[in-house]
C-alpha positions as CSV (number, residue, x, y, z in Angstrom):
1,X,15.8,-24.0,-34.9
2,X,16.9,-23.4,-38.4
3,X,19.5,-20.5,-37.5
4,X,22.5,-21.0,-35.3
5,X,24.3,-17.9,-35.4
6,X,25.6,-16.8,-31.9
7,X,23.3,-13.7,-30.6
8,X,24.6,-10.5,-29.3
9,X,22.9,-8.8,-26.1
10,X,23.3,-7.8,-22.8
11,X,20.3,-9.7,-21.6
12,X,18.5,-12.7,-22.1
13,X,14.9,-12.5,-20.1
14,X,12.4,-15.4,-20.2
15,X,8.4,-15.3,-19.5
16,X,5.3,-17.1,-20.0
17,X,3.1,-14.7,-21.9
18,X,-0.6,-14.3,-21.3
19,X,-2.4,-12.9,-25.0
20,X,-5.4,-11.5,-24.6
21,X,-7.6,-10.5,-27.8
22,X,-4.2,-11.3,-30.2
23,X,-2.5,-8.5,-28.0
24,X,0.5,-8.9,-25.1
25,X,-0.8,-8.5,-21.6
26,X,1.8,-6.6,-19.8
27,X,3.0,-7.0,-16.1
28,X,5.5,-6.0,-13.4
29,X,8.1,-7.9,-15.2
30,X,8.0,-5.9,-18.6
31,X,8.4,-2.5,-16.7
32,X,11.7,-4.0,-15.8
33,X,12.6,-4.9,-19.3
34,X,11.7,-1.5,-20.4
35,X,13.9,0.3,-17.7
36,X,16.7,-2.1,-18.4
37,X,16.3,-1.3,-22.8
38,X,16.2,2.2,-21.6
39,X,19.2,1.9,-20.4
40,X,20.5,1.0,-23.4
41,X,20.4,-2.6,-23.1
42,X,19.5,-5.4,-26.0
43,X,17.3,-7.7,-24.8
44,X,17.0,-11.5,-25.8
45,X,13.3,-11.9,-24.9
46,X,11.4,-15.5,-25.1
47,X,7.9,-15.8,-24.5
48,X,6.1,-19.0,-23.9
49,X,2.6,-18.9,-24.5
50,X,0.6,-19.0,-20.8
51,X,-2.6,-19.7,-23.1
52,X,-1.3,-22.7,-25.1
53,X,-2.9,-25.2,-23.9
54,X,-6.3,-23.0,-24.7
55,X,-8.6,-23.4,-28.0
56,X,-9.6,-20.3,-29.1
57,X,-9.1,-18.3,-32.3
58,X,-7.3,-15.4,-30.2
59,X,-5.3,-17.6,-28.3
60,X,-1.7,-17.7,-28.7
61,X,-0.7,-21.0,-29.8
62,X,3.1,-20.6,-30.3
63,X,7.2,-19.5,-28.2
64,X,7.8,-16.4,-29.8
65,X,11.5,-14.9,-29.6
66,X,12.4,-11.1,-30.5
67,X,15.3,-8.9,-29.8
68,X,14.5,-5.7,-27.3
69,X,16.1,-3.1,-28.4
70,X,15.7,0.9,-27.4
71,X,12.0,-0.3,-26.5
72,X,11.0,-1.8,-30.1
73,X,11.1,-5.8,-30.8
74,X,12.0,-7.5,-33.2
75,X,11.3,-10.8,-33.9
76,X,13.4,-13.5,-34.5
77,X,11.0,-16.5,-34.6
78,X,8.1,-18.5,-33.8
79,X,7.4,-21.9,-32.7
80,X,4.2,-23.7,-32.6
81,X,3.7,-25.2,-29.0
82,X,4.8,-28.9,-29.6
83,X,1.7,-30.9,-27.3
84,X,-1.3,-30.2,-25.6
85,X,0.1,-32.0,-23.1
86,X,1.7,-30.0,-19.9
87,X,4.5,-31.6,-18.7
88,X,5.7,-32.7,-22.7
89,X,4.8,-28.6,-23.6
90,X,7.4,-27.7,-20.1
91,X,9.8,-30.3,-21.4
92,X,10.1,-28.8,-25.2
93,X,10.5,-25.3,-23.5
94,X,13.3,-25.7,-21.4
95,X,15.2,-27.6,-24.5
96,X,14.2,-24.8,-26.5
97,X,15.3,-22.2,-23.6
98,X,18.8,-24.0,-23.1
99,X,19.3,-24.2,-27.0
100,X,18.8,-20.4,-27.1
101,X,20.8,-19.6,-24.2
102,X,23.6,-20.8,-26.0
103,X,24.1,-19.2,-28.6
104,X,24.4,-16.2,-26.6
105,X,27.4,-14.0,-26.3
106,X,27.9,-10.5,-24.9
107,X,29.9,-9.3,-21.9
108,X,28.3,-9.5,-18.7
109,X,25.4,-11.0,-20.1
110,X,22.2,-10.7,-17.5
111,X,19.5,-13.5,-16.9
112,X,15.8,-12.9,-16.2
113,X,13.2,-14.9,-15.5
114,X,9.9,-15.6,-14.0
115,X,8.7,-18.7,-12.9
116,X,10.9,-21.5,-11.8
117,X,10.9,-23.7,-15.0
118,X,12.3,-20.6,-17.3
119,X,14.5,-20.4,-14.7
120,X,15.6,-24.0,-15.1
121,X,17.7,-22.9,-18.5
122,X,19.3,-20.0,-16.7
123,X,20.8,-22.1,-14.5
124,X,21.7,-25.1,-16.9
125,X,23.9,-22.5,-18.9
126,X,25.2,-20.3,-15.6
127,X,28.4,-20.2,-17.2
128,X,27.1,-17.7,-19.9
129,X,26.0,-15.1,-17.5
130,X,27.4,-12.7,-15.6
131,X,24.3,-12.3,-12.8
132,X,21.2,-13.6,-13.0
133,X,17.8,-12.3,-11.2
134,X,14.5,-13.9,-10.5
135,X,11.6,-12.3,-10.5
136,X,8.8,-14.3,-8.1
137,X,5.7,-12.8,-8.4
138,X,3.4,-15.7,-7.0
139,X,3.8,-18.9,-4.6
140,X,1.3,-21.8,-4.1
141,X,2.2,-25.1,-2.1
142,X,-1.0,-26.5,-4.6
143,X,-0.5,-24.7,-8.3
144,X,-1.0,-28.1,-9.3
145,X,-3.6,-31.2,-9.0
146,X,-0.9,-33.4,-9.0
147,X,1.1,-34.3,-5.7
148,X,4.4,-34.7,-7.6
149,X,4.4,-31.5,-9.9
150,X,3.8,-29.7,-6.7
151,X,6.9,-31.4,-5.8
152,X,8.6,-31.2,-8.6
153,X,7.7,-27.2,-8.5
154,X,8.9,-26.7,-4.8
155,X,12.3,-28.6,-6.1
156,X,12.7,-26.0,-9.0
157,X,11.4,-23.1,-7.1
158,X,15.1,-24.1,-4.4
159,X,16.9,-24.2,-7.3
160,X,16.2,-20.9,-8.4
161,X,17.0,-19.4,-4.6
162,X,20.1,-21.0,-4.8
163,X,21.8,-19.9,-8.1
164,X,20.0,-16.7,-8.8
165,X,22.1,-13.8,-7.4
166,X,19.5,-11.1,-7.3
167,X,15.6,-12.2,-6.2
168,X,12.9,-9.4,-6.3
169,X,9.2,-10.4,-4.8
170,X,6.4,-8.9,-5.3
171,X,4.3,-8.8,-2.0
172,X,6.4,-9.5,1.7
173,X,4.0,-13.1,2.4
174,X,6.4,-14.1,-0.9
175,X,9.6,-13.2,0.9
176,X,8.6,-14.5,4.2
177,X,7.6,-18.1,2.6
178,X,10.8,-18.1,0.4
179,X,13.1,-17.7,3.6
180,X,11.7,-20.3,4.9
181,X,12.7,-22.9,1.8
182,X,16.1,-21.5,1.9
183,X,18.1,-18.9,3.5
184,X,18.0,-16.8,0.4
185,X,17.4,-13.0,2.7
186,X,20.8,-11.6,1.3
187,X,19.6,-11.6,-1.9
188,X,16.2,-10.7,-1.8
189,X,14.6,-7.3,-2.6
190,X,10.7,-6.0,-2.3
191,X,10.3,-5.1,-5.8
192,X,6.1,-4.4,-6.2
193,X,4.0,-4.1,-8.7
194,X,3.9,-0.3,-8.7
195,X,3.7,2.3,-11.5
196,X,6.3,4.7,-12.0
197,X,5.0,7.5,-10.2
198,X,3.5,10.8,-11.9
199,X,1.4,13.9,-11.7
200,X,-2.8,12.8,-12.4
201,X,-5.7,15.1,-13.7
202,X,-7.7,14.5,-10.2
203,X,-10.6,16.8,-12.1
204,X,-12.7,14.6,-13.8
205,X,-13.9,12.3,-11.2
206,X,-17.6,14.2,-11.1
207,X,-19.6,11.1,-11.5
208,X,-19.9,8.1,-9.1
209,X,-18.0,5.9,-11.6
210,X,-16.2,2.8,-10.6
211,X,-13.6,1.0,-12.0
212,X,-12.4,-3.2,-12.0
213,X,-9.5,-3.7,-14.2
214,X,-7.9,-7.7,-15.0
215,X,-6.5,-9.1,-17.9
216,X,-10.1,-10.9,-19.1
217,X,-13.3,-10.8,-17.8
218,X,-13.5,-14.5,-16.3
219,X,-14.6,-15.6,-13.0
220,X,-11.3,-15.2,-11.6
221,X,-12.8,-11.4,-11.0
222,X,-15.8,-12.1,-9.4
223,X,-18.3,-10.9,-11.6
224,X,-21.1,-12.2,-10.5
225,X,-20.4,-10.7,-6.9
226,X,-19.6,-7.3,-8.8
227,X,-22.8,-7.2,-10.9
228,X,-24.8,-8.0,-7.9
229,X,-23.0,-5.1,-6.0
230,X,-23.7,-2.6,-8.7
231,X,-27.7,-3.7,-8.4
232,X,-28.1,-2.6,-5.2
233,X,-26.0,0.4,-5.5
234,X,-28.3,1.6,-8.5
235,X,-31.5,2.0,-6.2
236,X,-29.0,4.8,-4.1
237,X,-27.1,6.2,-6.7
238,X,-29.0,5.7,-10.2
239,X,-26.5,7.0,-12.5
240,X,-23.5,4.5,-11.3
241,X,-21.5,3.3,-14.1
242,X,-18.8,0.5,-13.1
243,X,-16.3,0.0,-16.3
244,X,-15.1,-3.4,-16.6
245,X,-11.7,-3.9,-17.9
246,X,-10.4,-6.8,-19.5
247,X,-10.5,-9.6,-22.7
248,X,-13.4,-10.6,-23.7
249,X,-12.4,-13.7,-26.0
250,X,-11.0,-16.0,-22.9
251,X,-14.5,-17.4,-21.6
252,X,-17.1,-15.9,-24.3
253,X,-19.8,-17.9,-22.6
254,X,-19.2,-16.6,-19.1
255,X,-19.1,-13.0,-21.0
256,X,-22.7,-14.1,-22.4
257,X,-23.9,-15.1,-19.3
258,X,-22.8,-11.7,-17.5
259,X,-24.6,-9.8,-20.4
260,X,-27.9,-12.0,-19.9
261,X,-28.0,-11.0,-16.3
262,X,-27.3,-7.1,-17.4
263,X,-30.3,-7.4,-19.4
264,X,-32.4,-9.1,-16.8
265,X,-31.1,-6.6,-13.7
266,X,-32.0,-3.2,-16.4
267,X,-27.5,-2.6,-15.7
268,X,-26.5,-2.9,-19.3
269,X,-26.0,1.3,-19.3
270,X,-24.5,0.8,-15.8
271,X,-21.4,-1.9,-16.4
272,X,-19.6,-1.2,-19.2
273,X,-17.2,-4.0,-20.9
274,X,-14.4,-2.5,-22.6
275,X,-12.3,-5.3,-23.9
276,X,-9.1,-5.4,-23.8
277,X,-7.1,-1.8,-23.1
278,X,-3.4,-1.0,-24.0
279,X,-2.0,0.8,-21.3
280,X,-2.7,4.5,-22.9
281,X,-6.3,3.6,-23.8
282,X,-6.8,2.5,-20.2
283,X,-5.5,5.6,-18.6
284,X,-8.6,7.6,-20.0
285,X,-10.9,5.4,-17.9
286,X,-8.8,5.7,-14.9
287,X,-8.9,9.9,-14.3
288,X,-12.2,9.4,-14.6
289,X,-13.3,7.0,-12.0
290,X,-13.8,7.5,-8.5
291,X,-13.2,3.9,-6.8
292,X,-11.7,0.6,-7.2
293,X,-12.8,-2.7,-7.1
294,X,-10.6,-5.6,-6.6
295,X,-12.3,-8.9,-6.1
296,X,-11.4,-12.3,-6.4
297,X,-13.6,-15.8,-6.2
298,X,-12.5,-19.0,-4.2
299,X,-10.7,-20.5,-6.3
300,X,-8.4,-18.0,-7.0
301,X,-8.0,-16.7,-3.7
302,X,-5.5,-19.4,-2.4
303,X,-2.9,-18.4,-4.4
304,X,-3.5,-14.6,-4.7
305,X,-3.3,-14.4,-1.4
306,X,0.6,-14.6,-1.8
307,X,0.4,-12.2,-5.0
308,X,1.0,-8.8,-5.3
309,X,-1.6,-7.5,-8.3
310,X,-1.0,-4.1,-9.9
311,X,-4.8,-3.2,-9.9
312,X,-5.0,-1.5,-6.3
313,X,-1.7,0.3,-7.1
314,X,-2.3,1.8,-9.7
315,X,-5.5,2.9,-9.0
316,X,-3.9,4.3,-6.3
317,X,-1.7,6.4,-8.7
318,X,-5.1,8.0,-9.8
319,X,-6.1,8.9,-6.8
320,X,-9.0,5.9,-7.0
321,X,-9.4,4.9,-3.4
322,X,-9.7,0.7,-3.4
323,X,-12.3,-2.1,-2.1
324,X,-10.8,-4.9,-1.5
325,X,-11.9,-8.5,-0.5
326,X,-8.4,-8.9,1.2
327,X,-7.5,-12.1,-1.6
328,X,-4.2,-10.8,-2.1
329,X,-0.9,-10.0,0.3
330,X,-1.4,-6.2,-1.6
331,X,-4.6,-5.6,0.3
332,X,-3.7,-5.6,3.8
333,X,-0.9,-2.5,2.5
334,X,-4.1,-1.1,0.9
335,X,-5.6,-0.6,4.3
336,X,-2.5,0.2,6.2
337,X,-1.7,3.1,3.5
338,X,-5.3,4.3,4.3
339,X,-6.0,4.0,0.6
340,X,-8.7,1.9,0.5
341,X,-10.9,-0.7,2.3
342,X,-11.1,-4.2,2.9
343,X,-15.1,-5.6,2.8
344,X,-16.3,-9.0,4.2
345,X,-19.3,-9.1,2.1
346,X,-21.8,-7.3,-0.2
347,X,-22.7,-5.1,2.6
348,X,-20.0,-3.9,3.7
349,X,-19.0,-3.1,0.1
350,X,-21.8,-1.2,-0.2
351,X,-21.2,0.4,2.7
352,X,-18.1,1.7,2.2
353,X,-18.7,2.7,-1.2
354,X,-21.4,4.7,-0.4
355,X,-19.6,6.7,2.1
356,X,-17.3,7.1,-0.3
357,X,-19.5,8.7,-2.8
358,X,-21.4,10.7,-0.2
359,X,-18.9,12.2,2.0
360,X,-16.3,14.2,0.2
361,X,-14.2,15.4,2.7
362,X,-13.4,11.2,3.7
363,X,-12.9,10.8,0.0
364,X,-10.5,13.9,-0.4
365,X,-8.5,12.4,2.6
366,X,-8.2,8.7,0.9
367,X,-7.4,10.0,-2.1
368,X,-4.7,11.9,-0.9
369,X,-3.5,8.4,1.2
370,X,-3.1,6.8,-2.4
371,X,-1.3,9.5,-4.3
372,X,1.3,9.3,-1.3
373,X,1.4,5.5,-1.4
374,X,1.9,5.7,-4.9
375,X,4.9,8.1,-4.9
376,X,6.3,6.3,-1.7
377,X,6.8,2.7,-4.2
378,X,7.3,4.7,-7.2
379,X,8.4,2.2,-9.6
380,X,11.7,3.9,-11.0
381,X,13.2,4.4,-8.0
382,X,12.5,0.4,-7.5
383,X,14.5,0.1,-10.9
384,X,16.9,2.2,-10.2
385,X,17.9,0.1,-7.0
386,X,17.4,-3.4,-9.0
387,X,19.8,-2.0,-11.9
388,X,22.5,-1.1,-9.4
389,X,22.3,-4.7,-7.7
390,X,22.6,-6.4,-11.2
391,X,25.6,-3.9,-12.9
């Protein structure tokens, strides 16, 4: 770390960063950073590469630190990940983090971060903050297939319960599992992945077009369940077009191998892969499908069942009704909301699909479910709640 001037800010905010493509896949945890610059506040932000462990050319490789301010970055450095070894990579990050940290100064300095090990450095240098929130989006008793990380992670994960001040969550299985490692209630707020609420064209969903969005097309999304869905819906409704949103660069061969069976099945003009989307290129796919899909396989399904994905919300924002497999904790309020469906298997899916696309009257009615779920978790009025608890 070559320059050791003190750093001015009124908030230091820490992340593992997923890259997709050579581009920044966004989450909850940036809309809060956004509110919080629109506020006026200069951001420290550190991002440690989720992918760095990855080969690929697309892959990002290095801990990149910028200053956030009025919504533009500015970066302040780079550093190349230091092993492709985990636990020597986690080690070099927190050193890193706490040598950061302090050189901070500001008044009332806030401290963000996301997962337990960036929130190791928060707590190291406690003294230089004023409060500090955690933002918990995921929990897994098993993240790791090692006995004593998952340990080690449960020990970190306390930690953070009992220093933070302010805790959001993203689904109410994460608050109900993190009461039960600490009394840590008080502090806890239900801060989902929601959009920030706003008035959608509902006119151009003419077509029976469906929609799966993710940050890469890998088997995390259950592709091969989704292409097989899509097959059978074809022999009912010919012109069905499914876009599938997400990188293309993570797992090129499972890509490949999704296009072979395209070929072979006569979909390739029915799925469409768009790469990955900013969020303004996204939106023009979104007004103009009709339903949702939100899929998971087994192996991601233990711990998003504890997770609280954006996808169903926001297609609920577009009036796109959801099908869910009922992987994550954000499915079962899917249902409840009456703004989608949760499906056992292909047939089901079908089923409800089709009814969907053939009964307009049922659709009108679930569409206008999500448009009130949406405005009911609209995402400002979450931030304008977590900004009060933190000033």
């Amino acid at each position: 770390m070559k320059n050791m001037q003190k750093i001015n800010c009124d908030m230091v905010a820490i992340v593992h960063r997923f890259f997709s493509e050579g581009k920044r896949k966004r989450g909850g945890f940036d809309k809060i950073l956004d509110y919080f610059s629109a506020q006026g506040k200069t951001i420290l932000l550190i991002e440690h590469p989720l992918t760095a462990l990855k080969e690929g050319k697309n892959n990002c490789h290095h801990t990149i630190v910028s200053l956030m301010k009025n919504g533009e970055l500015k970066e302040l450095e780079t550093r190349e990940a230091k092993s492709r070894i985990n636990v020597l990579n986690w080690v070099y990050e927190v050193i890193f983090n706490v040598k950061y940290l302090r050189r901070v100064v500001g008044d009332k300095v806030l401290f963000a971060a996301v997962d337990p090990l960036n929130g190791l450095a928060g707590i190291i240098c406690r003294h230089n903050f004023a409060k500090m929130y955690y933002h918990c989006i995921d929990y897994s008793t098993r993240r790791f297939d090692n006995y004593f990380l998952n340990k080690f992670y449960r020990f970190l994960l306390w930690l953070n319960l009992k220093n933070f001040d302010v805790i959001g969550v993203v689904s109410l299985r994460i608050k109900e599992e993190l009461e039960k490692i600490t009394d840590c209630s008080s502090k806890i707020i239900y801060l989902p992945n929601s959009p920030i609420f706003k008035t959608v064209d509902l006119t151009k969903k003419n077509n029976p077009v469906l929609i799966c969005t993710g940050g890469a097309i890998i088997p995390k999304y259950n592709y091969d369940f989704i292409v097989d869905l899509i097959a059978d819906l074809k022999l009912a409704f010919p012109s069905i077009k499914l876009y599938a949103i997400g990188g293309l660069d993570e797992q090129p061969d499972y890509v490949q191998k999704l296009h072979n069976r395209l070929e072979k099945l006569s979909l390739k003009d029915n799925i469409i892969f768009t790469g990955f989307l900013l969020p303004d290129q996204l939106e023009n796919f979104l007004v103009e499908s009709k339903i949702g899909l939100s899929f998971y396989d087994k192996n991601a399904a233990y711990y998003m069942y504890f997770g609280g994905p954006l996808k169903t919300r926001e297609y609920a924002l577009y009036g796109i009704p959801s099908i869910t497999d009922g992987s994550s904790a954000t499915d079962e309020e899917t249902v409840s909301e009456g703004a989608g469906f949760i499906v056992k298997n292909l047939a089901e899916a079908k089923e409800k699909i089709a009814l969907l696309l053939n009964n307009d009257h049922i659709y009108k009615n679930y569409q206008k479910n999500c448009i009130a779920w949406a405005q009911k978790n609209d995402k400002l009025k979450l931030l304008n709640s977590l900004y009060t608890k933190l000033s």
